[in-house]
MIMI-810360 format. One line per 5 residues: number of its first residue (from 0); their letters; for each residue x, y, z of N, C-alpha, C. Coordinates in steps of 0.02 Angstrom, whole numbers, padded with zeros to 5 digits, m for minus. Example, Ala and Ser with C-alpha at 12.3 -4.5 7.8 and 13.67 -1.06 7.14 Angstrom:
residues 2
0	as	00660:m00284:00390:00615:m00225:00390:00660:m00165:00390 ~ 00642:m00112:00354:00684:m00053:00357:00645:00002:00394
***
This chain:
residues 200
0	xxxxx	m00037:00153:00945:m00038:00082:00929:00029:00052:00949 ~ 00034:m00008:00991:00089:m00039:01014:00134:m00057:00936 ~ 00197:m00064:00941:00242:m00099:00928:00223:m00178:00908 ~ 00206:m00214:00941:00188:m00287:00918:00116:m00294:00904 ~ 00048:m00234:00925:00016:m00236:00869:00019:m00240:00785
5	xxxxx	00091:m00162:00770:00105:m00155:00704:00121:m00196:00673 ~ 00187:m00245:00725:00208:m00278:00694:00182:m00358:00671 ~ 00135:m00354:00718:00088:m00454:00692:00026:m00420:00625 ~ 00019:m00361:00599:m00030:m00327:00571:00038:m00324:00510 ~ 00085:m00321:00508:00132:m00311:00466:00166:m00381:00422
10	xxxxx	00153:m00426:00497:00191:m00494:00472:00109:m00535:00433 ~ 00044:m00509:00444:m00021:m00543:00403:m00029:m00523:00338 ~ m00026:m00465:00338:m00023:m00416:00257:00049:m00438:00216 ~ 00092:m00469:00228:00147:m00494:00211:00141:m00571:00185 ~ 00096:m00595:00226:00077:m00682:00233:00027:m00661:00140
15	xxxxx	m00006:m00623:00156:m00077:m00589:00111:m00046:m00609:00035 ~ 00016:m00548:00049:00047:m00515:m00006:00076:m00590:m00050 ~ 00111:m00635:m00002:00152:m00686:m00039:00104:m00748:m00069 ~ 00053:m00747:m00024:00005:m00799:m00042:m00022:m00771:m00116 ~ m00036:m00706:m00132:m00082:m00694:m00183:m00013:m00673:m00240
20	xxxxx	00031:m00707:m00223:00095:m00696:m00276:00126:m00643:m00316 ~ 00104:m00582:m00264:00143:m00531:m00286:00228:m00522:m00285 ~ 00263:m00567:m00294:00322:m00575:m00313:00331:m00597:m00344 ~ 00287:m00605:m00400:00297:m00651:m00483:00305:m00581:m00533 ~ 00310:m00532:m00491:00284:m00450:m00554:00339:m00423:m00534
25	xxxxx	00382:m00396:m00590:00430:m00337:m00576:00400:m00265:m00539 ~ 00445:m00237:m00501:00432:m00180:m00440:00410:m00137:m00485 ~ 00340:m00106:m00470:00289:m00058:m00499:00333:00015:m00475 ~ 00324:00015:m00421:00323:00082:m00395:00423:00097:m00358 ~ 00420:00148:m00381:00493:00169:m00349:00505:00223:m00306
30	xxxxx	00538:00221:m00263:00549:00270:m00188:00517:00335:m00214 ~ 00527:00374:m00269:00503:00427:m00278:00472:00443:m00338 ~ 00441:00398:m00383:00435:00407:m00418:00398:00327:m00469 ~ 00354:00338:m00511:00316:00272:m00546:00382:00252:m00597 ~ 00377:00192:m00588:00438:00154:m00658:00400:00116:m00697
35	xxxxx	00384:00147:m00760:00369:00102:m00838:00294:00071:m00805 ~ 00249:00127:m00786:00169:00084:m00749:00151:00023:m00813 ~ 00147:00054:m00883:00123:00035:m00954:00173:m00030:m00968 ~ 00244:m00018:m00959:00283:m00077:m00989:00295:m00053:m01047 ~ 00286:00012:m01083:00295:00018:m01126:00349:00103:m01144
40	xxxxx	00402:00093:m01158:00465:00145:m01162:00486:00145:m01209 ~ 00519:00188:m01221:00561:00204:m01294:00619:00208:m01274 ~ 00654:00212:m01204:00736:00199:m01192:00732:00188:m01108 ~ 00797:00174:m01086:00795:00178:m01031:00764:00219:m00974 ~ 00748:00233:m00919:00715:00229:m00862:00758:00292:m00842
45	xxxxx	00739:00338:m00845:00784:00376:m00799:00787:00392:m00729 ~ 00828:00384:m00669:00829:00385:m00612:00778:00390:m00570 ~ 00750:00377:m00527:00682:00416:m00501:00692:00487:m00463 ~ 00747:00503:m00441:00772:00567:m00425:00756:00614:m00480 ~ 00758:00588:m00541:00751:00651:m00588:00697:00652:m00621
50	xxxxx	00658:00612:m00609:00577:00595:m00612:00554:00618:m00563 ~ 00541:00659:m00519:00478:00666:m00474:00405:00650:m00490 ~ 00369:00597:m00461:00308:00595:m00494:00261:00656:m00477 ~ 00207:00653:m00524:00186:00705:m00531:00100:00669:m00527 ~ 00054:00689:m00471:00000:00665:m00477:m00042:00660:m00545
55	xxxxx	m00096:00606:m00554:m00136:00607:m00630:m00200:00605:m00606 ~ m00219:00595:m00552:m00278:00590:m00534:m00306:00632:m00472 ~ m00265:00623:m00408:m00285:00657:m00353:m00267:00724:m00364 ~ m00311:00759:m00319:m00270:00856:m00314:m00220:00838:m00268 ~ m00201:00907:m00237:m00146:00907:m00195:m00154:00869:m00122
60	xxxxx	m00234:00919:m00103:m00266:00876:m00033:m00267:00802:m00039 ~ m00305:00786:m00085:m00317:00711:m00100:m00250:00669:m00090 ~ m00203:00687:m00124:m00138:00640:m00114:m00081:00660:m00053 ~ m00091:00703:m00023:m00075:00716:00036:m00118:00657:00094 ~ m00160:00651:00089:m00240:00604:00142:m00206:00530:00099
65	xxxxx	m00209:00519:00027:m00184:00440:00026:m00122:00412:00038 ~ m00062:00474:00034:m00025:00458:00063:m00013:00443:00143 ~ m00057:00467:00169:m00043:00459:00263:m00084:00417:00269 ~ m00143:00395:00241:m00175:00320:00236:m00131:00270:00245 ~ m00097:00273:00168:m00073:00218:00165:m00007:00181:00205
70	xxxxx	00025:00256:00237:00080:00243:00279:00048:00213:00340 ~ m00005:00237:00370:m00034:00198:00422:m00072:00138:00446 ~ m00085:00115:00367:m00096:00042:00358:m00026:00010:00355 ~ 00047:00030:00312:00098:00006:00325:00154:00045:00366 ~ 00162:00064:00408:00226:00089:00424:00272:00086:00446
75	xxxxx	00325:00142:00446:00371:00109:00455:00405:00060:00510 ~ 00419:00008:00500:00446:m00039:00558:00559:m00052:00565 ~ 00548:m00105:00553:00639:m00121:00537:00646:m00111:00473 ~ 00581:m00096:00420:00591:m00078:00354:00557:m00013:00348 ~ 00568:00034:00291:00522:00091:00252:00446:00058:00274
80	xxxxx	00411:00102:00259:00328:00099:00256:00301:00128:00202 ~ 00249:00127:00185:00223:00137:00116:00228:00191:00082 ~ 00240:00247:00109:00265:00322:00102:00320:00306:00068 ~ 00373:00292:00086:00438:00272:00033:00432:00226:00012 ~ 00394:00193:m00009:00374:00133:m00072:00340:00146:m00136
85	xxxxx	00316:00239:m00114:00301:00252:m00159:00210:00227:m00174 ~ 00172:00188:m00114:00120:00156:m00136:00062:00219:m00174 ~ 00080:00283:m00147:00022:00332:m00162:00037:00353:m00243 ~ 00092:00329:m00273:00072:00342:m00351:00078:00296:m00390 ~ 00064:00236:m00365:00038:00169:m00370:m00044:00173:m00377
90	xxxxx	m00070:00218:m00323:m00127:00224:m00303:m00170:00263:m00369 ~ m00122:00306:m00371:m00149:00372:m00432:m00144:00342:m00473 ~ m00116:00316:m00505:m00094:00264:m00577:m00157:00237:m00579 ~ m00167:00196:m00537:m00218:00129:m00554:m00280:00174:m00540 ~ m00321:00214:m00505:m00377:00256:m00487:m00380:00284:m00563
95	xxxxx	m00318:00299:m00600:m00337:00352:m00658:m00363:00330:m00704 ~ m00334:00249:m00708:m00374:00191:m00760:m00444:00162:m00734 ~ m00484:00210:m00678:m00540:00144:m00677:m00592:00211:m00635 ~ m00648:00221:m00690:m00711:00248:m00671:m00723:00224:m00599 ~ m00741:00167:m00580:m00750:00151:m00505:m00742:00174:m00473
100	xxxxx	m00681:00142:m00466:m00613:00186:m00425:m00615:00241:m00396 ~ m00620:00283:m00467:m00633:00358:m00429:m00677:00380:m00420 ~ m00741:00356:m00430:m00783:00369:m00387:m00792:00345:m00294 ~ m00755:00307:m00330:m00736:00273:m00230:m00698:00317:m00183 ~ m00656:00342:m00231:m00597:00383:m00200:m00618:00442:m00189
105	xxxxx	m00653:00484:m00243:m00693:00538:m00223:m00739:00537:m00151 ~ m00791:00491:m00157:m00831:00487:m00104:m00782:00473:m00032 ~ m00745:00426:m00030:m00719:00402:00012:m00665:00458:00068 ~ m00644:00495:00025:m00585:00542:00048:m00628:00609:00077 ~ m00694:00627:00025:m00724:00685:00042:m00774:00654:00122
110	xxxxx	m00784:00594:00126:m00820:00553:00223:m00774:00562:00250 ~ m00717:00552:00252:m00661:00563:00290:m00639:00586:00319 ~ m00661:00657:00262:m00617:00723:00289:m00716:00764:00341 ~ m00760:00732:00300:m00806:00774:00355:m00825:00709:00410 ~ m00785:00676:00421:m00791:00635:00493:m00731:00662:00543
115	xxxxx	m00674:00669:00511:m00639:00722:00531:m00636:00769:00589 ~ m00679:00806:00544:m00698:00886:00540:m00752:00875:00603 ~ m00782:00830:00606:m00864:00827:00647:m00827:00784:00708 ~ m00770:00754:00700:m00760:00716:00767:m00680:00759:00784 ~ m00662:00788:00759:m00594:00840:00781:m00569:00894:00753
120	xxxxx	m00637:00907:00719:m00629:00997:00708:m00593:01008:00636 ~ m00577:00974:00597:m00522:00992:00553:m00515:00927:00505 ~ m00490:00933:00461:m00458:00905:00405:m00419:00822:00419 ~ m00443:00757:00402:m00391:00711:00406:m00328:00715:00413 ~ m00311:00769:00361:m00216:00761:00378:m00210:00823:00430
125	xxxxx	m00227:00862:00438:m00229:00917:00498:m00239:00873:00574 ~ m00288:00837:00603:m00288:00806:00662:m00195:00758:00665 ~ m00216:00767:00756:m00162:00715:00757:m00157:00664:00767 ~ m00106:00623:00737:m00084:00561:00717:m00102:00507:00781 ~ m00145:00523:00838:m00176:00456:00874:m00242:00479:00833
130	xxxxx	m00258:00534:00825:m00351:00539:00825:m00362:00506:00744 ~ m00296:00523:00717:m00314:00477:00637:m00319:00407:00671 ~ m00258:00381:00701:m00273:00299:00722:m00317:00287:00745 ~ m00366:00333:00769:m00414:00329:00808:m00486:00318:00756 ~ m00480:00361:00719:m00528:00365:00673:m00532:00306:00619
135	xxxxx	m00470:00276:00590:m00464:00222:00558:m00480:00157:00597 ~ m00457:00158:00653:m00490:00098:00709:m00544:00082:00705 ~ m00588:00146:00710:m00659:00160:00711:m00711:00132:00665 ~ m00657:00154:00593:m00713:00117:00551:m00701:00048:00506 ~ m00625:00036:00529:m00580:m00032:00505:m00615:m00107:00576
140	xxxxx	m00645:m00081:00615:m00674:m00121:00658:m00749:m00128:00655 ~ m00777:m00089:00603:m00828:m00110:00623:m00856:m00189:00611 ~ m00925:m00217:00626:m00943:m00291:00630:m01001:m00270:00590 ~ m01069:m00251:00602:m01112:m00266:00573:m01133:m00170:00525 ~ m01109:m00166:00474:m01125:m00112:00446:m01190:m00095:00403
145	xxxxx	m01240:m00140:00393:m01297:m00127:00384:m01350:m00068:00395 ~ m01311:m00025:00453:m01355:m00003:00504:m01307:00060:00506 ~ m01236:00064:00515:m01214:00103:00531:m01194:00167:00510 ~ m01179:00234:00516:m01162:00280:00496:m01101:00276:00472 ~ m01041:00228:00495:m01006:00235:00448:m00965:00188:00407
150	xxxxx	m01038:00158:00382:m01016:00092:00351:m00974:00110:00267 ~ m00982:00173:00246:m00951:00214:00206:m00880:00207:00225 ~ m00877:00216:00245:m00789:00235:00285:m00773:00150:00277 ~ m00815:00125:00315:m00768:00057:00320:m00775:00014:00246 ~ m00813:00043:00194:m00792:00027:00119:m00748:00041:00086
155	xxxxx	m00732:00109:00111:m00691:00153:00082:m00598:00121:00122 ~ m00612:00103:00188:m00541:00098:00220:m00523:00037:00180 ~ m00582:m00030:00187:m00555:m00094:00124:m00537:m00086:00073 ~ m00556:m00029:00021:m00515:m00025:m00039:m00447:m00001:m00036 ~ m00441:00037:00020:m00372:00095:00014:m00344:00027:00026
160	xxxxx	m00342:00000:00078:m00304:m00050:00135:m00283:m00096:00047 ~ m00314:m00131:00042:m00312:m00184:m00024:m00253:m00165:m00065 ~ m00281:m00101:m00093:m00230:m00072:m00158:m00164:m00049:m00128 ~ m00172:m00026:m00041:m00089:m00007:m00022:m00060:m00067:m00007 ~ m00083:m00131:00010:m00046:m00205:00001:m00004:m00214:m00053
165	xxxxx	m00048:m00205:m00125:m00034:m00231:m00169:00018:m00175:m00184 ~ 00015:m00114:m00191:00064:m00092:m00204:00125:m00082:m00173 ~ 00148:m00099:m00107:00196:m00091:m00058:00241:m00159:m00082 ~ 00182:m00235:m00071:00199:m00270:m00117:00230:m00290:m00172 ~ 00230:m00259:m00216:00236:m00226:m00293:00303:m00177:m00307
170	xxxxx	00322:m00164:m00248:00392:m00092:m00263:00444:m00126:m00228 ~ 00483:m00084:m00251:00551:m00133:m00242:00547:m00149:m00169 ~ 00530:m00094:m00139:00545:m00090:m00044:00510:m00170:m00028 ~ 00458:m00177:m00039:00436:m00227:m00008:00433:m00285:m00049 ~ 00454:m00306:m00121:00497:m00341:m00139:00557:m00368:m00107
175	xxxxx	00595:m00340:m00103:00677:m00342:m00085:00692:m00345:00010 ~ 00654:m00278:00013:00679:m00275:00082:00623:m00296:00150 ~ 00573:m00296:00116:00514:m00351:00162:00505:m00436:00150 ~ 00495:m00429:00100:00485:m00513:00079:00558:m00518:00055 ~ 00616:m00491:00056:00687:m00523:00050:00691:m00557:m00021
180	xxxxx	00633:m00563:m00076:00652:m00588:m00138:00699:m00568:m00177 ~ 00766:m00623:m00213:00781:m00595:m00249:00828:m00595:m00292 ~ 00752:m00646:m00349:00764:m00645:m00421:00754:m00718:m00418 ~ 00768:m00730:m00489:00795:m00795:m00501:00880:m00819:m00497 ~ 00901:m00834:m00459:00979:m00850:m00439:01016:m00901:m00461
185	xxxxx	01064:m00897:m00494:01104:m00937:m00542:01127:m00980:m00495 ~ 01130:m01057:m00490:01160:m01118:m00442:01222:m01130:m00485 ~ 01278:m01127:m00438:01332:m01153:m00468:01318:m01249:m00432 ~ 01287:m01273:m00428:01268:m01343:m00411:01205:m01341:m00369 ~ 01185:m01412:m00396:01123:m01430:m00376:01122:m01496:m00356
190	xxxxx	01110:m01478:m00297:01113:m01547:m00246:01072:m01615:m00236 ~ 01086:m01664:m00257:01043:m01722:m00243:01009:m01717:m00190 ~ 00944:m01766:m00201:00910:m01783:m00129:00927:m01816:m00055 ~ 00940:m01798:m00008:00977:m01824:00034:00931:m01877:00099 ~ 00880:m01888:00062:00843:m01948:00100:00859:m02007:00089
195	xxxxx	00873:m02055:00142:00910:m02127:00130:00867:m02158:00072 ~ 00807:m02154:00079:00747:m02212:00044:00771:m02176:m00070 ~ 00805:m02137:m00043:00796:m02105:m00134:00868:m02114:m00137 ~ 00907:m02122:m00116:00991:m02155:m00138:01007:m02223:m00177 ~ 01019:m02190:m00219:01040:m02279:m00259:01111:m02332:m00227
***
């Protein structure tokens, strides 16, 4: 995938992210680790270095496959990509709170891996990194899925795609260092209107 594909696919999911006001929420997810998912602590936060998160929902395979998902819906450009944003235990967090979910995620990850397997011999995260782009192309394009074999897949790519927005969104990385927000900022002055028609 070109360079200014990623990057006009990078600057829409960004347009996505600000329109649906995910910079009104303190950063969910941290480089290595979930910060306070609940909001609810008994003391400070300890580092995320000394937190390693620890999956709650996926096995090992499973969060190995949502993590390279989700990096390849965001990756890395002049900033981190969703892999260091941490979006895949963002992912586990919210999947662990919602029956749906994981049934989505179940089904979705186990088509995946046997579309895979039936179109390159092997495992989603085992093929290489064009035949995944290749395979996500495949079913992130389709038009009329009524009909198709893998209109599964392309249910399954809209949920991942959705929830790795919102969470890339959501963590500091793409808080701070994508959308550049940051905070509410103390004015040492505040400037009148400088249109002739509003001057007294």
């Amino acid at each position: 995938m070109s360079d200014e594909k990623v990057t006009s696919r990078r600057e829409a999911m960004k347009g996505i992210a600000i329109i649906a006001g995910a910079i009104a929420t303190e950063p969910f997810v941290q480089i290595s680790g979930l910060a306070n998912p609940t909001h609810h602590t008994a003391g400070p936060v300890a580092p995320a270095a000394a937190m390693p998160y620890q999956p709650v929902f996926f096995n090992e395979h499973q969060y190995k496959t949502v993590d390279i998902l989700s990096e390849l819906i965001i990756p890395v450009t002049d900033t981190p990509g969703a892999s260091a944003a941490g979006v895949v235990a963002y992912i586990d967090t919210v999947v662990k709170e919602d029956a749906k979910l994981q049934g989505a995620y179940r089904q979705g990850l186990a088509w995946l891996d046997q579309k895979a397997n039936a179109s390159y011999g092997a495992d989603f995260v085992k093929i290489k990194p064009e035949s995944q782009h290749t395979l996500l192309t495949l079913i992130s394009t389709l038009k009329d899925t009524s009909k198709d074999e893998n209109a599964e897949g392309k249910d399954f790519f809209r949920t991942i795609k959705n929830m790795t927005i919102d969470g890339y969104y959501t963590s500091k990385i793409g808080i701070h260092q994508e959308l550049h927000y940051q905070g509410n900022n103390y004015l040492t002055e505040f400037p009148g209107c400088n249109h002739t028609e509003h001057k007294s």
